[in-house]
N, C-alpha and C positions, 0 to 999 in steps of 0.2 A: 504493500500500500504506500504512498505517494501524498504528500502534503500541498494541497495547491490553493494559492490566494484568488481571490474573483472577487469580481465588481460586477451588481446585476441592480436590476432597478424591480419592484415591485406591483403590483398590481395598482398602484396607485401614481405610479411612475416616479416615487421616491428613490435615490442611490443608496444600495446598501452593498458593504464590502464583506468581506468574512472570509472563512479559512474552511475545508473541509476536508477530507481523507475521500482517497478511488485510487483504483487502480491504474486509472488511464484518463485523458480527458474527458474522453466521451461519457464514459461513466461519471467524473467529477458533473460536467453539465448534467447528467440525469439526477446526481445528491441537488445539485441547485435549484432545478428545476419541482422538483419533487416540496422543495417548502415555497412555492408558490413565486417565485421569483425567475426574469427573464436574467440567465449570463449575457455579460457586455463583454463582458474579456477576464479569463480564466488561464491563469502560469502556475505550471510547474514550478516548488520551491527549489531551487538550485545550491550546493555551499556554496559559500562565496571560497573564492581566491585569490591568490595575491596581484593577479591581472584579470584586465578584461577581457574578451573578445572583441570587445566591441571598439576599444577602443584602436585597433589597429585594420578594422575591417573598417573600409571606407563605402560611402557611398554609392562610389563608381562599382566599386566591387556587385554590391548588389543589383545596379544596374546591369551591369552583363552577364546576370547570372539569368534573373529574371527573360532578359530579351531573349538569349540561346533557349534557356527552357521554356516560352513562347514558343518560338518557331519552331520546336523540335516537336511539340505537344500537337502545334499545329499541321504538323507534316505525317502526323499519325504515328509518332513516334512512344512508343510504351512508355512509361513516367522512368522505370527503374533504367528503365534503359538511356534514356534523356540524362537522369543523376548520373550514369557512368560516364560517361562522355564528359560532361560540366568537368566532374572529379578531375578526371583525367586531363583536363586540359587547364585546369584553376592550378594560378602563380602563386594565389597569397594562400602559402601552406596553414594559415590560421582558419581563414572561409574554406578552404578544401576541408578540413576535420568538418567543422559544421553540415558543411553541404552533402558528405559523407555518413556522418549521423543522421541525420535527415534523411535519407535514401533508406537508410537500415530503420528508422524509424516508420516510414512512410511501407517496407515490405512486411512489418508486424501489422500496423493499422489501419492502410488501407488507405489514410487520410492525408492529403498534403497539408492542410491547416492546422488540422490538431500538429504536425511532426513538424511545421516553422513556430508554430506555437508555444514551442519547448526553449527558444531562441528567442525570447524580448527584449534582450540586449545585446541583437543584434539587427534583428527587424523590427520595423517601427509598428503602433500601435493598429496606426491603420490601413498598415499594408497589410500585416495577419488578416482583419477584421473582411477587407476587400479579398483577399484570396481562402477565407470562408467561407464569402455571402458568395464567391464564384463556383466554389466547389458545389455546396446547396445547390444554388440553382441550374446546375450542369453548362456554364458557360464561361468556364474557367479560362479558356484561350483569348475571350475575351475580353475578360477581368484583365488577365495579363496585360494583354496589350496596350489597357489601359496604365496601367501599373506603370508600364516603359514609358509612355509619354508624362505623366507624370512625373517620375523622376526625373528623367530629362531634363526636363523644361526647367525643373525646381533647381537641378545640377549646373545648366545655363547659367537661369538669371543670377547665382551664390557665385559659380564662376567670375562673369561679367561683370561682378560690381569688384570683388577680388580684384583682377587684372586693372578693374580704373583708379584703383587705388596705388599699386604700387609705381606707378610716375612721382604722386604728389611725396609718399614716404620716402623715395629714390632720392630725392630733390634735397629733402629734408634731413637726409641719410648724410647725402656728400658736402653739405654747404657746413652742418654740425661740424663734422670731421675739419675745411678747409679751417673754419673758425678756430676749431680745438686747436689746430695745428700752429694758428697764427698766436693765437694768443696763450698757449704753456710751451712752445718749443721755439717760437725765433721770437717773438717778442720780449723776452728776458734778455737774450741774447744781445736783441738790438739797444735794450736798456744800458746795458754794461757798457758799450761802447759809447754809447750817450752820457756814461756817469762819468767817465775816464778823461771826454772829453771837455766836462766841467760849463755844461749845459744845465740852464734849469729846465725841472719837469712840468710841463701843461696842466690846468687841472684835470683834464678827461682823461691823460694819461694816466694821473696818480689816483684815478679814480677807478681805473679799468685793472692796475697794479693791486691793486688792493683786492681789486674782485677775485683775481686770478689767484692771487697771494693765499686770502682765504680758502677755495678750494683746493688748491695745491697744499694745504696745511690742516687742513681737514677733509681729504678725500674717502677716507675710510667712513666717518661718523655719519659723513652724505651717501656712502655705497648703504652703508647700515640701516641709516635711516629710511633709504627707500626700497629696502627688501623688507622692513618692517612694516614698511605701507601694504607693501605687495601682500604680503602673507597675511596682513590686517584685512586687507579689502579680500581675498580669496577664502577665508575662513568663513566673513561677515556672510560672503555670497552662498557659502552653504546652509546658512541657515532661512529658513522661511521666511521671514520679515523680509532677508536680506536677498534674496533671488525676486523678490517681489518688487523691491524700490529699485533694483538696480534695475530691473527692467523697466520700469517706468521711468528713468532718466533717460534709458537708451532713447524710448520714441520720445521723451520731451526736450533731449538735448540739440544746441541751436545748430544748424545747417545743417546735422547727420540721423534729427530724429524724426521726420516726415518721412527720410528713406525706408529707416529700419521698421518704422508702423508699416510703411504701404509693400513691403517684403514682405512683414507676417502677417498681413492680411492678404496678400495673396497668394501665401502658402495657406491662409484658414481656407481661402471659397474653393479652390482648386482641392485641394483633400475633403472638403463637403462634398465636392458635386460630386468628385469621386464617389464616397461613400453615398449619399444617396442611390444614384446613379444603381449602385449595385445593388440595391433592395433595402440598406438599412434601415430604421427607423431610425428618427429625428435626436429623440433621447441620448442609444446608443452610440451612433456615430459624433455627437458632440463630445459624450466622453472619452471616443477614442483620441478622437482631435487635440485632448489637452497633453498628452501624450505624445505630441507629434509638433505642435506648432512652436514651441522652444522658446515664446516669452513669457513671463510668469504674470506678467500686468494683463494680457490678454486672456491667459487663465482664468484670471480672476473673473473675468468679463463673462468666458463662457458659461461660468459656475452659477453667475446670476442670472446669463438668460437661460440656465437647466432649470433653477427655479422659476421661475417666471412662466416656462411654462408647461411643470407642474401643475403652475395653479390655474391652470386654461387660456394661456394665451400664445399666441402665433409666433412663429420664427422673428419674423420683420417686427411686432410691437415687442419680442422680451430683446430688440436691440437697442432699441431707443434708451437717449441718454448714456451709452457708453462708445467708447472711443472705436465706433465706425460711421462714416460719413455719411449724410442725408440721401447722396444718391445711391448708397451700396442696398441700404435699408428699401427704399424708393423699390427698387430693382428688387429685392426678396420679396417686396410684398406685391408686384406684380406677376414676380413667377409663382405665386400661391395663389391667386386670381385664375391665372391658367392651367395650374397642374406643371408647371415645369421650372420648378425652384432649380433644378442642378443647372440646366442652361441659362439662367439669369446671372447663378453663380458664376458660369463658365465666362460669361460676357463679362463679369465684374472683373472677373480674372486678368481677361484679356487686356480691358484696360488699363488695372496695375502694373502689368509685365510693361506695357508700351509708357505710363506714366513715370514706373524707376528708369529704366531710361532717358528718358527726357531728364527728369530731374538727375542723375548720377553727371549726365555732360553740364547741367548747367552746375552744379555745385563742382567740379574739376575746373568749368571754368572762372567761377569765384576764384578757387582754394589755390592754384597754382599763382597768379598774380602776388595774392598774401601771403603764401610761403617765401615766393622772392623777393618779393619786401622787407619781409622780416628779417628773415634771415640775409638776405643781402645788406641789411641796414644796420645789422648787427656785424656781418661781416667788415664793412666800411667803417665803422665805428672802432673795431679794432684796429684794421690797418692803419686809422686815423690818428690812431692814439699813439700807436707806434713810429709811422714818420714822420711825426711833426715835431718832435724834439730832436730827432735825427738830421728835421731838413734848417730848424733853426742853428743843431751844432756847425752844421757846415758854414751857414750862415755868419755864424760868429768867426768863424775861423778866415774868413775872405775877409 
């Protein structure tokens, strides 16, 4: 027997979580089932160990696993026979063990869901949840293939903002360094030669001397004191307060926090419509979503529109008043008018993907201006500080 945690909602559509003993999934869902309650998502307890799997099994990984097992499924290919191939051809010997347990799980059970189901720290909530509702309703090739564009797309746009960033950092990177250079390794230097020649010092010089002076004399206390921040702020972040606030800074911080709201909103409508799409109910699929959308302030969001409507009200009115925008809300509650919430979603979607772009160029093209300012200005300031007592010693000297 087998310890497995579950999260189901009850006849009244309230969340309840709890623990129960079976043998196998399938059986665990029948103990769940059995005191009156729908499972949303039911895991195997696992020990824990000194690594994760997860954290060296990337994205992309799972994206080409999925796609090959897609096309292989779709070509009439037997499941066991699909996983020997994958196996066999998987680089990352971490995901090849998994994908191999999985295979040997999937020839006891019978079930692909229940046997990635054993894996929730590796696959995300509601890719289980979508390659269930697939299996169910015998349209699993197509779940799949939804799956792949999905990820995809989500691996693009995380990509794509990635790559627009490392110019500005690049920038930021090399002008620190030119700076560092100028002012702890020739700027002393050129000092010395200015003292010798019995030049007096500017005050921007003895002012930039002093700056440097200092950190050159307490370099250590400053390495210290900002590993202490580091480990401060990384500690605070595992605690629930603190994944919650820091997430709320992310979307309210100035010029990067419009991006990172309209990223995780359109990683939420695009993993709805998903799920939808595939048969879930409204309840469940929200709570896979918390599971999956990775800011903790938006968590928070979904938790109240679960209550909300609990208490009898619609997708579009339990949004109102939290942090989605009038026409995302607009749009849900016209694909509930129609019967087709996942494609309003899909179209909200669409627009986020084409709106972080827009905004990612126009904010590179702010940010780069004001990196070379700054730092250029910072740069000049030291170079400033340094030839100008240099250029009056000669001076003196004619």
């Amino acid at each position: 027997m087998a310890e497995y945690t579950y999260k189901a909602v009850d006849p009244k559509n309230k969340e309840v979580k709890g623990v129960c003993q079976a043998r196998n999934l399938e059986e665990a869902e029948g103990v769940i089932r059995q005191k009156g309650l729908y499972p949303v998502q039911v895991t195997k307890k696992v020990a824990k160990k000194g690594f994760s799997l997860a954290r060296k099994i990337q994205k992309r990984d799972i994206l080409s696993f999925t796609l090959q097992l897609q096309l292989m499924l779709s070509a009439g290919l037997p499941i066991l026979k699909a996983f020997s191939h994958i196996v066999a051809q998987e680089r990352n010997p971490k995901f090849r063990e998994v994908i191999a347990d999985i295979s040997k799980k999937i020839e006891a059970t019978g079930s692909l869901g229940e046997s990635i189901a054993s894996y929730p720290q590796v696959f995300p909530p509601f890719y289980i949840g979508a390659i269930r509702a697939g299996e169910s309703s015998g349209h699993l090739t197509d779940i799949m293939q939804e799956l792949v564009v999905s990820i995809e797309r989500q691996e693009e746009l995380e990509s794509s903002l990635k790559q627009a960033m490392m110019y500005p950092i690049l920038i930021m990177v090399v002008m620190s360094g030119v700076a560092g250079f100028y002012a702890f390794y020739l700027m002393p230097k050129m000092m010395e030669l200015v003292k010798e020649l019995g030049a007096p010092l500017p005050l921007i010089t003895r002012v930039v001397m002093a700056g440097t002076g200092l950190v050159r004399g307490s370099w250590l206390i400053f390495i210290l004191f900002f590993i202490g921040i580091v480990i401060g702020i990384f500690i605070y972040s595992r605690t629930e307060a603190g994944k919650y606030n820091m997430s709320f800074v992310k979307i309210k911080f100035p010029l990067f926090g419009p991006l990172v709201q309209k990223t995780v909103l359109s990683k939420f409508c695009h993993y709805l419509a998903l799920l939808l799409k595939t048969g879930f109910g409204l309840l469940p699929s929200l709570d896979l979503l918390k599971g999956t959308i990775g800011n903790h302030s938006i968590v928070r969001s979904v938790e109240i529109m679960q209550e909300r409507i609990t208490k009898g009200e619609s997708l579009s009115e339990s949004m109102k008043g939290l942090p989605f925008p009038p026409f995302m809300v607009s749009m849900v509650a016209l694909g509930e008018e129609n019967g087709m919430v996942d494609k309003q979603l899909l179209k909200v979607n669409e627009y986020f993907e084409k709106d972080i772009e827009r905004l990612t160029k126009r904010i590179l093209t702010l940010l780069e201006p004001l990196i070379l300012i700054g730092f250029g200005g910072f740069a000049a300031l030291i170079l400033l500080s340094a030839f100008m007592p240099l250029y009056q010693s000669f001076g003196t000297l004619k």
